[in-house]
C-alpha positions in Angstrom: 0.0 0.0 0.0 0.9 3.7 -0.5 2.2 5.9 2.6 -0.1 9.1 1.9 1.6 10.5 4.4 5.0 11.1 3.3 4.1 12.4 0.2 4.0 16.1 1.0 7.9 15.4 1.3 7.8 14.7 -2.5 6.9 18.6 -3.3 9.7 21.1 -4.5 10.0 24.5 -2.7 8.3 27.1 -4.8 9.2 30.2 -2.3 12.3 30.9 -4.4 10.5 30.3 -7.9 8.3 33.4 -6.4 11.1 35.3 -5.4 11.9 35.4 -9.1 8.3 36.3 -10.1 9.0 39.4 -7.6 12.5 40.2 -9.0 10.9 39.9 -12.8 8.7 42.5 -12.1 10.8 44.9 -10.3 12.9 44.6 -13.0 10.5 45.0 -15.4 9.1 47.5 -14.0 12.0 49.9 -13.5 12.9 49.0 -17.4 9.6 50.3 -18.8 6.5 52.4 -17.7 4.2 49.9 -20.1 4.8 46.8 -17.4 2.1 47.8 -14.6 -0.7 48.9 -16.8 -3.7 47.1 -16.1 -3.9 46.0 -19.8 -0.8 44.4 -19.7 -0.8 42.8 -16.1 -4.2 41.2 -17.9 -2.6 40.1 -20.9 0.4 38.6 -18.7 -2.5 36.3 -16.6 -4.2 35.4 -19.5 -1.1 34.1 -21.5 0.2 32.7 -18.4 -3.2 30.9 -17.9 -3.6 29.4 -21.3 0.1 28.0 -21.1 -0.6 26.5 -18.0 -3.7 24.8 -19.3 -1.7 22.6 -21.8 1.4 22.3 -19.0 -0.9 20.9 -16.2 -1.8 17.3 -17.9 1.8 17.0 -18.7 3.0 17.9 -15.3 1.6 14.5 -14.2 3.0 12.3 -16.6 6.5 14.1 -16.4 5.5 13.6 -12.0 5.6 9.6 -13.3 8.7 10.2 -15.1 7.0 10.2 -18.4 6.6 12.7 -21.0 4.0 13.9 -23.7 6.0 15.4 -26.4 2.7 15.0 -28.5 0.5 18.2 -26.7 1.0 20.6 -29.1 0.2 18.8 -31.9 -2.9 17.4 -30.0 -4.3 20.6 -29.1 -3.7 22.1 -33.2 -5.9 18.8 -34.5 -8.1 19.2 -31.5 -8.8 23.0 -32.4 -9.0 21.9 -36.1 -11.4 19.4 -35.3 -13.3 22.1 -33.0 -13.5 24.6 -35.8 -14.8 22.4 -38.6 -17.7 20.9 -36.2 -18.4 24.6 -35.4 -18.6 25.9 -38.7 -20.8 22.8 -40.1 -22.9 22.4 -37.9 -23.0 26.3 -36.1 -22.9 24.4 -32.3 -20.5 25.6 -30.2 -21.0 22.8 -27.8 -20.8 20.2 -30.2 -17.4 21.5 -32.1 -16.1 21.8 -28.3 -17.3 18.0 -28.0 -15.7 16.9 -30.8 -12.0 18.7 -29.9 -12.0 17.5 -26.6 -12.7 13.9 -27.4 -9.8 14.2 -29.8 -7.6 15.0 -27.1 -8.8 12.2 -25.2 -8.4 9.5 -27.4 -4.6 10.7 -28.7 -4.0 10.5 -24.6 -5.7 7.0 -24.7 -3.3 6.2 -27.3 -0.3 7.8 -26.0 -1.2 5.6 -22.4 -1.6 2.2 -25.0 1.6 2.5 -26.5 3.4 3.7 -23.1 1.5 0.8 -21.5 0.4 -1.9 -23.1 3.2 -2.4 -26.0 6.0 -1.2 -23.8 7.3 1.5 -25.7 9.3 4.3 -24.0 7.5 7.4 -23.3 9.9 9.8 -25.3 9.6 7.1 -28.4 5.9 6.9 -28.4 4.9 10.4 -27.9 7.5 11.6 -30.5 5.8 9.0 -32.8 2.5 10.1 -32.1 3.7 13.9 -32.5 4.1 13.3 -35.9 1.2 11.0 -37.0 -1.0 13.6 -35.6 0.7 16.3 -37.3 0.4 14.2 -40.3 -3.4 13.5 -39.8 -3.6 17.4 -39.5 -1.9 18.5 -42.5 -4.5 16.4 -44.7 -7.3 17.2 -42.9 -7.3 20.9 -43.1 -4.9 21.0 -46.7 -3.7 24.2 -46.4 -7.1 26.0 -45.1 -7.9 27.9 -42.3 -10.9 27.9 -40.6 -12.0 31.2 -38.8 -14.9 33.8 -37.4 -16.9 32.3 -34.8 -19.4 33.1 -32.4 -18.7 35.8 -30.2 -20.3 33.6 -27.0 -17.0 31.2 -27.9 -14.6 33.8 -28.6 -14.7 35.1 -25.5 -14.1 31.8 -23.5 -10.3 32.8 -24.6 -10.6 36.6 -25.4 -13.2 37.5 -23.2 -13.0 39.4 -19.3 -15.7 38.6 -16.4 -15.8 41.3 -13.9 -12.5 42.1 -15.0 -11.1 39.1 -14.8 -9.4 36.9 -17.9 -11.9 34.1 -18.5 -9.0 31.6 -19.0 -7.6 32.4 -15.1 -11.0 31.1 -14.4 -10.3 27.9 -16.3 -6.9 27.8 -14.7 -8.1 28.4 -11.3 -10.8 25.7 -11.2 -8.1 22.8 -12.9 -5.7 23.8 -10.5 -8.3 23.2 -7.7 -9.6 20.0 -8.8 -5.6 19.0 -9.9 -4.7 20.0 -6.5 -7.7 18.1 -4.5 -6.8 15.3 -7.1 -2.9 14.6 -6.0 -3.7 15.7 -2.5 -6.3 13.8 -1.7 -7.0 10.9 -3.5 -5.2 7.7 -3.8 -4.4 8.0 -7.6 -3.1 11.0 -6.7 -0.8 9.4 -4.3 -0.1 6.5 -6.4 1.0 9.0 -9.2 3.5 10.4 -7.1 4.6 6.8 -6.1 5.0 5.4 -9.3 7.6 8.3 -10.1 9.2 7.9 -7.3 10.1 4.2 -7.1 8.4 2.8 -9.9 9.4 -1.4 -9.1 8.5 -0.6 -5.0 5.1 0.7 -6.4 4.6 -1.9 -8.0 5.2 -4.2 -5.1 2.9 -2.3 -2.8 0.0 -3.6 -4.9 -0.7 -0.2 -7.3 -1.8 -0.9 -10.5 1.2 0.8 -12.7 -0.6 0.4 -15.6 -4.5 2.1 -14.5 -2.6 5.0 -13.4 -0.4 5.5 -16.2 -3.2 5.4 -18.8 -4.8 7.8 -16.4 -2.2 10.5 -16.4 -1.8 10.1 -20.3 -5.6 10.2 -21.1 -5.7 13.6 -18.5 -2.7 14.9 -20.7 -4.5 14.4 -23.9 -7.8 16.0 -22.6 -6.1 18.5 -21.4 -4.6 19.4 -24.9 -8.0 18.9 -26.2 -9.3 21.5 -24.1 -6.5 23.9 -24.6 -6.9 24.0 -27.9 -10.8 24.6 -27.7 -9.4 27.6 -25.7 -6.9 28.7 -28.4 -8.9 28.3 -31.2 -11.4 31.0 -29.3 -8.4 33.0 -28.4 -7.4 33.0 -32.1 -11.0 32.8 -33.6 -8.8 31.0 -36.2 -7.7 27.3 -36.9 -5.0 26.1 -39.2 -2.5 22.7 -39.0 0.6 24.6 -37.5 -1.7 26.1 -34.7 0.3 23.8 -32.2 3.1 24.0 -33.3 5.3 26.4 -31.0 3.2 25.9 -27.6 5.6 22.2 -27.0 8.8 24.2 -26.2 7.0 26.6 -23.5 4.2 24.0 -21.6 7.6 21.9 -20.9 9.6 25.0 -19.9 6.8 25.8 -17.7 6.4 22.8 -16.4 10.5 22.4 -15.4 10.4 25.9 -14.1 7.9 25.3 -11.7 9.9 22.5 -10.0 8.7 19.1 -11.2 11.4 16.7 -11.5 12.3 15.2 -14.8 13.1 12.0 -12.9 9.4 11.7 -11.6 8.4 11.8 -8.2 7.9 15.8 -7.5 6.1 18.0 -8.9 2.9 20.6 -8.3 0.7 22.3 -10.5 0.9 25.3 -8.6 4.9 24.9 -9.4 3.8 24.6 -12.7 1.6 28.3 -12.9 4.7 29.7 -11.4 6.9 28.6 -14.1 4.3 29.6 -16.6 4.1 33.1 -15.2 8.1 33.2 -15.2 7.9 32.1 -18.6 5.6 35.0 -19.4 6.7 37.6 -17.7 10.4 36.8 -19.6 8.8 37.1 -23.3 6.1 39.8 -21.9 9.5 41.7 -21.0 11.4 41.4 -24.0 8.1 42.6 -26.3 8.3 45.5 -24.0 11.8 46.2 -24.5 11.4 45.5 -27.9 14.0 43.0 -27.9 13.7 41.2 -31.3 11.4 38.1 -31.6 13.7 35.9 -33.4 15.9 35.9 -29.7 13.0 34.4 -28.0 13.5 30.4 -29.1 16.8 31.1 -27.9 16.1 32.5 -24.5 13.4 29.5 -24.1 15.7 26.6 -24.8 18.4 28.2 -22.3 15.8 28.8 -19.9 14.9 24.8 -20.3 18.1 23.7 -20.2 18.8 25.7 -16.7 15.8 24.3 -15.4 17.0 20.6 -16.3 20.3 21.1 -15.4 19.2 21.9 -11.9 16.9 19.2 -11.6 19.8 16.8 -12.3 22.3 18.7 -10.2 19.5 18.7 -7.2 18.9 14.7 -7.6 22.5 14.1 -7.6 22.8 16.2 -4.4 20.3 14.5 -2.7 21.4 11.3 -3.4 24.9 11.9 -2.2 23.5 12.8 0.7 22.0 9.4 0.6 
């Protein structure tokens, strides 16, 4: 059986990771008078919110030492799938009905291959990455889908009472994920399974329930980030998916979760989207040129892997 209650001692410090939020926006706003307008502190929370939408399913399967390197192009198909449903058949609920049960079953997949056939998590998600991509290419040929509803466009546009209506979204999945790994034994069997994957297994948990769990969660919760997108956009087309890979995993690193499995939050994972955002939020201000932000992503990944691995090494010296 699980021990429940050592697995608070499983979470990474996030006090630091806020410290840097703070400095960020000192910084920021000493560089340039544009950083603490209200419409910019908005913008910040609502592209900080959307990134954390697609970074929370993968921050479980990278918690089990997995990984789902097949999000992005999950979300683009699932937006693409979305948009046609929407235009054909003029229901919103419907088209979103549609996009997130694409997510879904890519996820289902994703946990099949990962689970069932035995294929490494990088292997089969990179595979699937591309079939998906493929699948997209065809289906749309080239076309782009756009002008919906303004109801829908404001699920990703839109403000209530001020408020970003994707902080909403972001606030009630990070409650639920939270109540989720807290409080419930998949939760704690998640955290296990990263941990010490063999000693899970001989404490009775079913490695293979739980991993198609946190693999169908990660594909719905592409599906529903790109339902969220494609409002935001009120546009669809194949490559729609294409650079949101590169920040959901910075996010998720930044915010603390181990790429060795076992720790991890999803409020760790906000954190490290809001870093995230407030570091290309700066450099638009600054007008630092566009074509420098890839760059400043992958070091900013890097940095956060490299002191993952130099933390783990620590710790197990200590050992």
């Amino acid at each position: 059986m699980t021990a429940p209650a050592a697995w608070p001692l499983r979470m990474p410090s996030i006090g630091y990771r806020l410290l840097g939020v703070a400095a960020l926006c000192l910084a920021l706003a000493l560089a340039t008078d544009a950083f603490l307008t209200l419409p910019n502190l908005l913008n910040v929370m609502r592209q900080a919110s959307l990134t954390f939408l697609i970074a929370s399913g993968l921050t479980l399967v990278i918690v089990t030492a997995g990984l789902d390197l097949s999000i992005g192009a999950n979300l683009g198909l699932s937006a693409c799938f979305a948009a046609a449903v929407i235009q054909a058949s003029g229901s919103v609920l419907l088209g979103a009905a549609v996009g997130l049960a694409s997510g879904i079953v890519i996820g289902v997949m994703n946990g099949v291959m990962v689970t069932w056939l035995g294929l490494p998590p990088f292997i089969a998600t990179f595979g699937m990455l591309w079939m998906v991509y493929g699948v997209n290419y065809w289906y749309m040929a080239g076309t782009t889908i756009y002008d919906f509803p303004q109801g829908f466009r404001n699920l990703g546009s839109g403000d209530a009472l001020g408020v970003p209506v994707p902080v909403y979204l972001m606030a009630a999945s990070m409650l639920v994920g939270g109540l989720f790994t807290r409080y419930t034994t998949w939760g704690h069997d998640i955290y296990a399974i990263g941990a010490n994957r063999e000693a899970a297994r001989l404490s009775g948990i079913p490695i293979r329930s739980r991993l198609m769990l946190v693999y169908t969660l990660s594909g719905a919760m592409a599906g529903l980030s790109g339902i969220v997108y494609l409002a935001r956009l009120n546009s669809a087309e194949a490559g729609m998916g294409d650079p949101l890979l590169l920040p959901a995993i910075a996010a998720v690193l930044i915010g603390g979760t181990s790429l060795f499995g076992g720790i991890g939050t999803l409020s760790g994972t906000f954190v490290g989207a809001l870093i995230l955002t407030l570091t290309l939020n700066g450099m638009n201000l600054l007008t630092i040129d566009t074509n420098w932000q890839p760059l400043v992503m992958g070091v900013i990944v890097l940095l956060a892997a490299w002191l993952d691995a130099s933390t783990r090494r620590r710790a197990e010296a200590r050992a």
